[in-house]
ROKOLMAR-415507 format. One line per 10 residues: for each residue x negated, y negated, z negated of N, C-alpha, C. Coordinates in nm, 3 decimals. Each point is the difference from the previous one (the first is absolute). Example, Ala and Ser with C-alpha at 12.3 -4.5 7.8 and 13.67 -1.06 7.14 Angstrom:
REM residues 2
-1.319:0.569:-0.780:0.089:-0.119:0.000:-0.090:-0.120:0.000 ~ 0.035:-0.105:0.072:-0.082:-0.119:-0.006:0.077:-0.109:-0.073
//
This chain:
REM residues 234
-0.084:0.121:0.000:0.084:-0.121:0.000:-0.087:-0.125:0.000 ~ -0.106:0.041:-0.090:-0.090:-0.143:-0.003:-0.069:-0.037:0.138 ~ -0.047:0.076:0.057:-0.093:0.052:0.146:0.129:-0.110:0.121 ~ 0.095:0.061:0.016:0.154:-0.080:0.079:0.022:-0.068:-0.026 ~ -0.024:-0.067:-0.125:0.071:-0.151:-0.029:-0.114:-0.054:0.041 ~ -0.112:-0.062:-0.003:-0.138:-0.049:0.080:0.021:0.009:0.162 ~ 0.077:0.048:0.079:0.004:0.007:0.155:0.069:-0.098:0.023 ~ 0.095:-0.026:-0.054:0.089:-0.157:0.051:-0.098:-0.115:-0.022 ~ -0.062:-0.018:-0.111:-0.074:-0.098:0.016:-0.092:-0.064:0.054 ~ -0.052:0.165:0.037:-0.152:-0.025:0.114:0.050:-0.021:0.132
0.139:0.024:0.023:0.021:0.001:0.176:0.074:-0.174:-0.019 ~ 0.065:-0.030:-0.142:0.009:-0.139:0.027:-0.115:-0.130:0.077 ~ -0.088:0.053:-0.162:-0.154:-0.066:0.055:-0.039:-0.009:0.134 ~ 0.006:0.136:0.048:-0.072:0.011:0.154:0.078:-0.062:0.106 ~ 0.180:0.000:-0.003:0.070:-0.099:0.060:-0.052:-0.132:-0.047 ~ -0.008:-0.025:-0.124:-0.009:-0.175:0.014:-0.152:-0.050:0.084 ~ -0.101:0.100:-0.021:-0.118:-0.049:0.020:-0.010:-0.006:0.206 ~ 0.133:0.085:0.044:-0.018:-0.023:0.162:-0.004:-0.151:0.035 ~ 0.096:-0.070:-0.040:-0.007:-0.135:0.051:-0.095:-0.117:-0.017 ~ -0.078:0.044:-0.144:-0.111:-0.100:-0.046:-0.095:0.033:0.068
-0.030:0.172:0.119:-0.124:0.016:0.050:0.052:-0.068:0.133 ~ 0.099:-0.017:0.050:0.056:-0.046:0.124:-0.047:-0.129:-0.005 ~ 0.002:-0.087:-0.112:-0.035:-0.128:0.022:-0.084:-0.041:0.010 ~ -0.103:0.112:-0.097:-0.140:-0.017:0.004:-0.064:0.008:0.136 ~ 0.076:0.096:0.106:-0.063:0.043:0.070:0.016:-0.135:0.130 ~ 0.138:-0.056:-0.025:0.001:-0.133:0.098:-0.085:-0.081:-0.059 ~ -0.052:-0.036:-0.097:-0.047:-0.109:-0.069:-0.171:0.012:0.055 ~ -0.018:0.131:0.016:-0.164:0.093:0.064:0.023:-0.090:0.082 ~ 0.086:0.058:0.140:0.003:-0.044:0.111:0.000:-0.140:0.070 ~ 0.110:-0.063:-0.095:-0.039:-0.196:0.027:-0.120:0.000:-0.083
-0.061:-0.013:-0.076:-0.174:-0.004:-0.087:-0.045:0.041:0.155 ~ -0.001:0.182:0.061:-0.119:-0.024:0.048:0.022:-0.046:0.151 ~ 0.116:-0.064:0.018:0.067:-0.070:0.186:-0.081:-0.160:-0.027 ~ 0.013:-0.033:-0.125:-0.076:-0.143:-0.001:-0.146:0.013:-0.061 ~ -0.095:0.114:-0.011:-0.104:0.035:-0.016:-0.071:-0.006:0.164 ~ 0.104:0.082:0.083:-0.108:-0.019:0.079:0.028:-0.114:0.147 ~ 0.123:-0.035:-0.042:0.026:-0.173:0.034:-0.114:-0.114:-0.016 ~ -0.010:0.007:-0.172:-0.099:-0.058:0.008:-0.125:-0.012:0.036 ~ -0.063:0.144:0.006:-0.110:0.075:0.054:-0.054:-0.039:0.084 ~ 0.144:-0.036:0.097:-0.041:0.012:0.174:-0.032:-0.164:-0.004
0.089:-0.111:-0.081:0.025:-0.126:0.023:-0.160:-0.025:-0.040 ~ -0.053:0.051:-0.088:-0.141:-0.048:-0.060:-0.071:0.056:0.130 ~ -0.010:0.112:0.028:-0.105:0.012:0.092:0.031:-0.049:0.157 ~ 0.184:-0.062:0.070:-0.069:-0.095:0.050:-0.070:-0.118:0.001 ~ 0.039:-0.057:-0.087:-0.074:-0.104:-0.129:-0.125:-0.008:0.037 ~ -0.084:0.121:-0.048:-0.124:-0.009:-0.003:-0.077:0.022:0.131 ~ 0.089:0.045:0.092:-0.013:-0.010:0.138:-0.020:-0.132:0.075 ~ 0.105:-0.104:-0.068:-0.005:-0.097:0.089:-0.058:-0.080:-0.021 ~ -0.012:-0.018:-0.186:-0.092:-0.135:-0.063:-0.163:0.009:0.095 ~ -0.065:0.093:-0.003:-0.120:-0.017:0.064:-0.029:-0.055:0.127
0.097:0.026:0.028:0.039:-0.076:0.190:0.038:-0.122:-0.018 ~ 0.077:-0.040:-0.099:0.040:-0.150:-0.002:-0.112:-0.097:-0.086 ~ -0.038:0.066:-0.083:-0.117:-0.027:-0.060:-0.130:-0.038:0.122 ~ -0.015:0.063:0.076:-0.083:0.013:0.080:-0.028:-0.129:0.110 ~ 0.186:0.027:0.040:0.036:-0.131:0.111:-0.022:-0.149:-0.072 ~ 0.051:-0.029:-0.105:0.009:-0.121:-0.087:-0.130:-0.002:-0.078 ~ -0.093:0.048:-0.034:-0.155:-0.039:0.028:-0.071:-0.076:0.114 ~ 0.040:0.109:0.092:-0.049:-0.057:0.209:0.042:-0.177:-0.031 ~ 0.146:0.022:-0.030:0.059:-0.101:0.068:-0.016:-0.198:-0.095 ~ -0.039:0.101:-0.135:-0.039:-0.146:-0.076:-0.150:-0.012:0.008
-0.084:0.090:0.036:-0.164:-0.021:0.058:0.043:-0.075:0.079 ~ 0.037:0.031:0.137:0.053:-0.101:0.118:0.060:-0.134:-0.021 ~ 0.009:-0.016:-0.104:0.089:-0.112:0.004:-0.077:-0.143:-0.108 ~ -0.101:0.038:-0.080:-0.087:-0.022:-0.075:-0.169:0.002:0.075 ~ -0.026:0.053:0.088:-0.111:-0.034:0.072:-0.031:-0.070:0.014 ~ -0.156:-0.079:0.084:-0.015:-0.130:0.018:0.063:-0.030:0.165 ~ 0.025:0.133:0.052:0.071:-0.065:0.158:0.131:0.062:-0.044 ~ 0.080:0.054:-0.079:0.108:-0.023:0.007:0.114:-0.117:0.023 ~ 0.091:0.013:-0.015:0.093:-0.052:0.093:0.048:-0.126:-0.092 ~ -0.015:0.027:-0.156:0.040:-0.100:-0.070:-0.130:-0.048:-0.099
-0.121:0.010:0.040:-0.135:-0.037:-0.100:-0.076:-0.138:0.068 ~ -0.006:-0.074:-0.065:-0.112:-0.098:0.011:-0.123:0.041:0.035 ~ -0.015:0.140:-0.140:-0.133:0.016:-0.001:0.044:0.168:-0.092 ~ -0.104:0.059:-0.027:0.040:0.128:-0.070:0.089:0.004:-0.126 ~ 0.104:0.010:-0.033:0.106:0.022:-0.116:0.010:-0.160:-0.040 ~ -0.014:-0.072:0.103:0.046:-0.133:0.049:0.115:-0.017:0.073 ~ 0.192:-0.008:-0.050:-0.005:-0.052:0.113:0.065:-0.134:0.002 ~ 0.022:0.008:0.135:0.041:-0.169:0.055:0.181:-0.015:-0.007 ~ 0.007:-0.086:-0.072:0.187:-0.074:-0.059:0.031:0.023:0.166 ~ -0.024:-0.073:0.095:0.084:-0.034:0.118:-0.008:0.178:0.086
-0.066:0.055:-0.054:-0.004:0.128:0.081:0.070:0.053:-0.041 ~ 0.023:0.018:-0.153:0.090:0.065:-0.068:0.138:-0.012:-0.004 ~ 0.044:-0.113:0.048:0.126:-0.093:0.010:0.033:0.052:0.187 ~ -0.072:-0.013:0.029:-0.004:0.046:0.157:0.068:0.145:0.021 ~ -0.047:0.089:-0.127:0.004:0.158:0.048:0.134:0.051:-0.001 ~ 0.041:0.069:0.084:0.104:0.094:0.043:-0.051:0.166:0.027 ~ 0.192:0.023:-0.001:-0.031:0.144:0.048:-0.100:0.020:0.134 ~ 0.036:-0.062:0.104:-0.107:-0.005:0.123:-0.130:0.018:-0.027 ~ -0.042:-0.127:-0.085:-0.154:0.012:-0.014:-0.025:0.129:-0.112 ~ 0.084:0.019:-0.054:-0.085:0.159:-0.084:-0.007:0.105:0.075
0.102:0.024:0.117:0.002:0.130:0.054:-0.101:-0.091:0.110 ~ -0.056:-0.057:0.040:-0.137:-0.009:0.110:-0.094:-0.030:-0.066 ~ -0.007:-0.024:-0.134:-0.130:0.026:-0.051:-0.013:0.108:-0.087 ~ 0.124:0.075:-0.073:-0.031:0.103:-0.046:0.077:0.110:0.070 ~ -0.024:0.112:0.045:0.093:0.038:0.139:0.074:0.081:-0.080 ~ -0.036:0.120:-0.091:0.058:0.070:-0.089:0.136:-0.036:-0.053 ~ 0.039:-0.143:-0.028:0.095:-0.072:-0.015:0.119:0.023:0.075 ~ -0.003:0.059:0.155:0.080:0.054:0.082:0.071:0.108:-0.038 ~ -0.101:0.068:-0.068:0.065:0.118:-0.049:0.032:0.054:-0.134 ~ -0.027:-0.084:-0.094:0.081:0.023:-0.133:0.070:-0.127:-0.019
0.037:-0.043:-0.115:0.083:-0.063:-0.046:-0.095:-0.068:-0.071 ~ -0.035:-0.113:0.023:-0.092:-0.089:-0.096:0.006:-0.156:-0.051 ~ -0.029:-0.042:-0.119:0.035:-0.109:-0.040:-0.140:-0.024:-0.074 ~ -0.014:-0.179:0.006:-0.115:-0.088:-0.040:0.048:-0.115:-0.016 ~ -0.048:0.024:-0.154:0.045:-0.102:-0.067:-0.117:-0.106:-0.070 ~ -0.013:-0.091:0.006:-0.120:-0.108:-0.073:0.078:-0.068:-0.089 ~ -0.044:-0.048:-0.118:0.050:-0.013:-0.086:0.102:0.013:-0.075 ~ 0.107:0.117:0.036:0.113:0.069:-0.025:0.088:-0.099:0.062 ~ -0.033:-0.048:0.120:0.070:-0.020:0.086:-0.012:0.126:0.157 ~ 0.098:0.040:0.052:-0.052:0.039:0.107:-0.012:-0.063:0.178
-0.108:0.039:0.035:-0.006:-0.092:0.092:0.036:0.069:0.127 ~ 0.001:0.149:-0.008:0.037:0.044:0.188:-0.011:0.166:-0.054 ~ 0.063:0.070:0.058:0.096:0.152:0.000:0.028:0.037:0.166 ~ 0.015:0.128:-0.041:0.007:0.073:0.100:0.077:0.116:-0.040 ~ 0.132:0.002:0.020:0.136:0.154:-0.049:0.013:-0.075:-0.149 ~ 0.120:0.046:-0.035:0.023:0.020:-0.143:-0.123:0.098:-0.116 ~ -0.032:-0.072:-0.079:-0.063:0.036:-0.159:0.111:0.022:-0.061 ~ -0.025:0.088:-0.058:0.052:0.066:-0.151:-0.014:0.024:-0.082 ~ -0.140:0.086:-0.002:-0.120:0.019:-0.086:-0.103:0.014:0.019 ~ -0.094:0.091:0.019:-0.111:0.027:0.108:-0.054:0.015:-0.109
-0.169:-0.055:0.052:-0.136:-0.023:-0.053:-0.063:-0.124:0.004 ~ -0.027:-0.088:-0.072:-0.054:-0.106:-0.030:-0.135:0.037:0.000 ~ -0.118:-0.146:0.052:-0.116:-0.011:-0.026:-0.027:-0.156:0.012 ~ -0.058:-0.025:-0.136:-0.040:-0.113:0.020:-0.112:-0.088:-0.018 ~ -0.042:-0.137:0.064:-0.112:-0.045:0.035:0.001:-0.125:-0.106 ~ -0.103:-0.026:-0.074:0.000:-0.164:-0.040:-0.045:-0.135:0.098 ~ 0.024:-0.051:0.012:-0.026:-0.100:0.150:0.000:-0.127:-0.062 ~ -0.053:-0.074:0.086:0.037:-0.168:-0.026:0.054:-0.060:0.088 ~ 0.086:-0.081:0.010:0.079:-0.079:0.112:-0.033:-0.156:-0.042 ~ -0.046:-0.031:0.103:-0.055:-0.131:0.060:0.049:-0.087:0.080
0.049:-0.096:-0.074:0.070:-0.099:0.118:-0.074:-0.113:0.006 ~ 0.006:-0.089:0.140:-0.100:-0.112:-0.003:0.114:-0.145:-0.003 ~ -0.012:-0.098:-0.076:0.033:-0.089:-0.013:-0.044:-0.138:0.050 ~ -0.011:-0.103:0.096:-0.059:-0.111:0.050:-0.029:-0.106:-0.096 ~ -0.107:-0.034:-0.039:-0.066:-0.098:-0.096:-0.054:-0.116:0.113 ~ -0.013:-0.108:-0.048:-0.052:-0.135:0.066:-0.069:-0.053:-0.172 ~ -0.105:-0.012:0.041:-0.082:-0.077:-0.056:-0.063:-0.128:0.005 ~ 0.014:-0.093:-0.046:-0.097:-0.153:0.031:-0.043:-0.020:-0.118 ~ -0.150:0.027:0.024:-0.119:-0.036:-0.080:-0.054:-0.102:0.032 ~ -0.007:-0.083:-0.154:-0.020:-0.100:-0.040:-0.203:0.000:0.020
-0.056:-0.071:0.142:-0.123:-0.012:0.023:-0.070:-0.091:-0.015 ~ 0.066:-0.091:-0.095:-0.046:-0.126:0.013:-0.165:0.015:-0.147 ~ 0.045:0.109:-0.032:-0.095:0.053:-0.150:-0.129:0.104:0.046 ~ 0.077:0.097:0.101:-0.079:0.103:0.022:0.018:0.034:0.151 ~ -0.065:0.092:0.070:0.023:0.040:0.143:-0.009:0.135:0.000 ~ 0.106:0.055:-0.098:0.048:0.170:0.035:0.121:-0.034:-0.033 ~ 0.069:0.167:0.022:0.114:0.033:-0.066:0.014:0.130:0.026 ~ 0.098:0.083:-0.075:-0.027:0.178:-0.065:0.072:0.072:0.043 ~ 0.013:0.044:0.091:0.152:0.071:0.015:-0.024:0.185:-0.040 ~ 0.137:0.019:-0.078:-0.045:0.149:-0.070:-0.054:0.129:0.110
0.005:0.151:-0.056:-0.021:0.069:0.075:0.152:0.004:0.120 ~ -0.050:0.126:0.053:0.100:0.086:0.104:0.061:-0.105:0.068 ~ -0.055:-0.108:0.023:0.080:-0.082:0.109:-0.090:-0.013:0.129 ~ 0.086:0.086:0.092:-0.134:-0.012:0.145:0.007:-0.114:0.076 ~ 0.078:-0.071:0.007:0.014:-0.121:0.093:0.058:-0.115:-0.062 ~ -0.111:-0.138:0.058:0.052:-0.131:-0.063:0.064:-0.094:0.065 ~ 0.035:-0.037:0.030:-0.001:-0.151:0.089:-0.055:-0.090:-0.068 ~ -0.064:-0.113:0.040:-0.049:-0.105:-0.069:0.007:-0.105:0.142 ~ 0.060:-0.154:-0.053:0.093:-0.078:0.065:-0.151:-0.141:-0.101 ~ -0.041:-0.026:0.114:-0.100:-0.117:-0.028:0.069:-0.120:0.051
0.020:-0.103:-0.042:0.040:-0.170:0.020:-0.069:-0.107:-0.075 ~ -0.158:0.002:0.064:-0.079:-0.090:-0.084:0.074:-0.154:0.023 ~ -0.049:-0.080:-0.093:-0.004:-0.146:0.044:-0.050:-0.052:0.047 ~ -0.007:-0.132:0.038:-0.114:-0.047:0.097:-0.103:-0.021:-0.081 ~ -0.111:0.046:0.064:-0.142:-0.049:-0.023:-0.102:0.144:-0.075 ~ 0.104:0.104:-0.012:-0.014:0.124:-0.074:-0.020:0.103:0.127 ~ -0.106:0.098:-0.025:0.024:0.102:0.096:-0.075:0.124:-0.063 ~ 0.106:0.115:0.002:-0.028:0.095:-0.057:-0.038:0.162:0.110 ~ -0.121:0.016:-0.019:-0.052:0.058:0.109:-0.016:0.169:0.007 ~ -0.005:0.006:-0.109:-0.021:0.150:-0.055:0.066:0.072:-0.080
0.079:0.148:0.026:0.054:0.062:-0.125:-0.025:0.109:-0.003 ~ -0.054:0.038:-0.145:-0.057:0.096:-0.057:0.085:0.115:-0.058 ~ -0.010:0.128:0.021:0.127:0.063:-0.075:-0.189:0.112:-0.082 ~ 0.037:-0.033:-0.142:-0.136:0.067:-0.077:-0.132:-0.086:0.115 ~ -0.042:0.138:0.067:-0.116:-0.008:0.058:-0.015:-0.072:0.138 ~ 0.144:0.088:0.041:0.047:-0.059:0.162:0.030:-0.101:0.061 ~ -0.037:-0.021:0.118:0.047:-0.139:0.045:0.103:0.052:0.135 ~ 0.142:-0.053:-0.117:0.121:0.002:0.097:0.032:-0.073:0.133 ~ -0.041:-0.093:-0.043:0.064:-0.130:0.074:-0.170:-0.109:0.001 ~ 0.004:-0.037:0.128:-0.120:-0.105:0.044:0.013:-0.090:0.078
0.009:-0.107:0.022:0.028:-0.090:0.090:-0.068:-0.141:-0.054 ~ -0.142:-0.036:0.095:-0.087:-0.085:-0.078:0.035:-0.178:0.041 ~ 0.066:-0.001:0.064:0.112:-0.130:0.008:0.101:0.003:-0.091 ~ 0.031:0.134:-0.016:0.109:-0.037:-0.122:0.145:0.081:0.033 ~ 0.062:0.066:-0.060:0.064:0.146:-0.080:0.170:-0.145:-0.006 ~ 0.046:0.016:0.113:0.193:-0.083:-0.056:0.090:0.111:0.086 ~ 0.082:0.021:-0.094:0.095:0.150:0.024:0.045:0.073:-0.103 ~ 0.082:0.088:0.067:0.012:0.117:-0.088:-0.070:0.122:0.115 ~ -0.089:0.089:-0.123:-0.063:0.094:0.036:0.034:0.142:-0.032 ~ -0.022:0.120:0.039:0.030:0.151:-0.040:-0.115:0.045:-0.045
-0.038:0.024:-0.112:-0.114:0.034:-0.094:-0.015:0.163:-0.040 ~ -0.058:0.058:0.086:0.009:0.170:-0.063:-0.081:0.002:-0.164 ~ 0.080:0.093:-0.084:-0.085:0.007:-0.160:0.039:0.124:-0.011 ~ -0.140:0.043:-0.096:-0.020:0.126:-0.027:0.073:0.042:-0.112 ~ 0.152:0.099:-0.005:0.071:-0.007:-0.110:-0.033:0.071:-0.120 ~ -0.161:0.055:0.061:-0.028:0.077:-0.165:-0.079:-0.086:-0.089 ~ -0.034:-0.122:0.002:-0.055:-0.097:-0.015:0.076:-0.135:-0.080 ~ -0.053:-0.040:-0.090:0.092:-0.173:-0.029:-0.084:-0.082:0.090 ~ 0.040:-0.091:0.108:-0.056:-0.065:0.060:-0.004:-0.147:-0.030 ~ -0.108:-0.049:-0.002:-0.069:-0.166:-0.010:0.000:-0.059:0.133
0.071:-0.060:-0.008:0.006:-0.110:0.173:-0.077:-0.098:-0.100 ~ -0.092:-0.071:0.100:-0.084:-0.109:-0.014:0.004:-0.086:0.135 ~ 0.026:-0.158:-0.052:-0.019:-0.072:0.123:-0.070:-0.121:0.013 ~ -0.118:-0.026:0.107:-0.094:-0.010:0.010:0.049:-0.126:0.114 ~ 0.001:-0.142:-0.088:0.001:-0.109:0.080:-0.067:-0.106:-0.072 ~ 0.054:-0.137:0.076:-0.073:-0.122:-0.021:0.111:-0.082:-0.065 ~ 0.025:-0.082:-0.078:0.046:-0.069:-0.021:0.186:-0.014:-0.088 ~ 0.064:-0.059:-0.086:0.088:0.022:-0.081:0.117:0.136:0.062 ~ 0.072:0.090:-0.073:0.119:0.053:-0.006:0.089:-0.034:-0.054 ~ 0.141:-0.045:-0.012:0.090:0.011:-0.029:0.109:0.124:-0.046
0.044:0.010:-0.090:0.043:0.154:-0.028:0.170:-0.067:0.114 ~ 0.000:0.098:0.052:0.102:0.008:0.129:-0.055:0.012:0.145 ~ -0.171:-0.059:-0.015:-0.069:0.059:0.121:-0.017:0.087:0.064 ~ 0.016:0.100:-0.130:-0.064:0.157:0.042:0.125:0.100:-0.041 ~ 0.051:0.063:0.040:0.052:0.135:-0.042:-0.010:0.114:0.033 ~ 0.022:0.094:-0.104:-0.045:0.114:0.021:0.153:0.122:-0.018 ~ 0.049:0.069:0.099:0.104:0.112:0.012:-0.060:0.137:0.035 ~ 0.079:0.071:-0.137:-0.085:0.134:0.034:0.149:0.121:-0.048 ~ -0.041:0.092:0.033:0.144:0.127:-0.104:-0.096:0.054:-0.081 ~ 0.105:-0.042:-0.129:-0.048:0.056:-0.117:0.105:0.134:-0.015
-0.098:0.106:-0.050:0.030:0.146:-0.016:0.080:0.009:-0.169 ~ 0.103:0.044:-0.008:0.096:0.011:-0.091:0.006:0.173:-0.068 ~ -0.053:0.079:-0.027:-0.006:0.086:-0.078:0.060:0.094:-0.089 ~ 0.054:0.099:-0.017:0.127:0.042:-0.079:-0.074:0.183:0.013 ~ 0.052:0.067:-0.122:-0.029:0.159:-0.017:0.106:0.027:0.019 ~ 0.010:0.076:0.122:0.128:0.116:-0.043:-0.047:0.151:0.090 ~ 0.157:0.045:0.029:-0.003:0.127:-0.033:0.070:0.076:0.148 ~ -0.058:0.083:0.109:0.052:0.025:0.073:-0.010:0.122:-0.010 ~ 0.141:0.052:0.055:0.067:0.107:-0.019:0.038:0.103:0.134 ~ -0.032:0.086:-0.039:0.037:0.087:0.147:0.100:0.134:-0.036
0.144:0.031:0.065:0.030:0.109:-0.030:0.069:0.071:0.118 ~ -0.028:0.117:-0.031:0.024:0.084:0.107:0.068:0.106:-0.014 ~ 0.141:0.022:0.046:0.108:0.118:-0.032:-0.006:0.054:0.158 ~ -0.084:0.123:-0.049:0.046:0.131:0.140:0.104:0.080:0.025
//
């Protein structure tokens, strides 16, 4: 009697326990349907980052060079180039651009794309952007016969209007002699200067200046750090 009364209970148990293995066993199946979901999503992942990684290196070297498309000079570049750039000019100077989806951005602004971004791969460059600004100068010569103009400015004009009885014959940029005319220097002139240099104009005449005689116009270089950005979704 004791042995028979124990059978109902064990076949209860074993009924209740069918449905908790049923669930378990769906619960396996979504666990392991998004196991290897994810699996696959990571390893195209890791498929593609190296390729996009790859392209958006190329394409911010290229773009940061000293003959690239937007540099003054090496991880120099130039405001009006940068302001200039479009999709056009990235896909003919960076060609790769044709074929993924790419965006460049300078100072978390962006300046020119190619397809929709979404996410991709970022790489980025520290740069300086340089804009030139027009300065006019009139130095006061009546004390001294120079005047200073800073670096990185390659070209001057200088606008001579002696008075009568004054003639200014010679101009000196440091060592060089820009400008010569031994009767005498009345005009405005185009003065090449060396922009890695602060240059000393010196002028080499006879007789009083007036400050308004002489002036001096040059572009002064304007300076700023930032941050260009390249991304690339394959």
């Amino acid at each position: 009697m004791t042995g028979m009364s124990r059978c109902p209970a064990h076949t209860e148990r074993a009924q209740t326990s069918l449905p908790a293995l049923g669930i378990a066993l769906v619960l396996l199946t979504v666990v392991t349907g998004l196991g290897v979901s994810m699996a696959d999503a990571a390893i195209a992942g890791a498929e593609r980052t190296p390729d996009e990684r790859r392209v958006a290196a190329a394409i911010a070297d290229r773009l940061v060079s000293a003959d690239g498309p937007l540099a003054a000079r090496s991880n120099v570049l130039n405001r009006s180039r940068v302001d200039d750039f479009d999709q056009s000019a990235l896909e003919r100077s960076a060609p790769p651009a044709t074929e993924y989806a790419v965006s460049v951005e300078v100072a978390d602004t962006e300046i020119a794309s190619s397809g929709a971004v979404h996410s991709g791969t970022q790489i980025t460059r520290l740069v300086v952007v340089e804009a030139r600004e027009s300065r006019t100068l009139t130095p006061d010569l009546t004390t001294t016969d120079t005047v200073t103009l800073p670096r990185r400015s390659a070209q001057a004009t200088v606008t001579i209007d002696p008075p009568a009885g004054t003639t200014i014959w010679t101009v000196r940029a440091n060592d060089r002699v820009v400008l010569h005319n031994r009767s005498g220097l009345d005009g405005s002139y185009e003065v090449p200067l060396i922009p890695y240099e602060t240059t000393e104009l010196r002028f080499q005449r006879a007789g009083s200046i007036q400050p308004g005689n002489v002036t001096v116009s040059y572009d002064a270089p304007r300076s700023t750090k930032e941050s260009l950005v390249v991304t690339v979704d394959a």
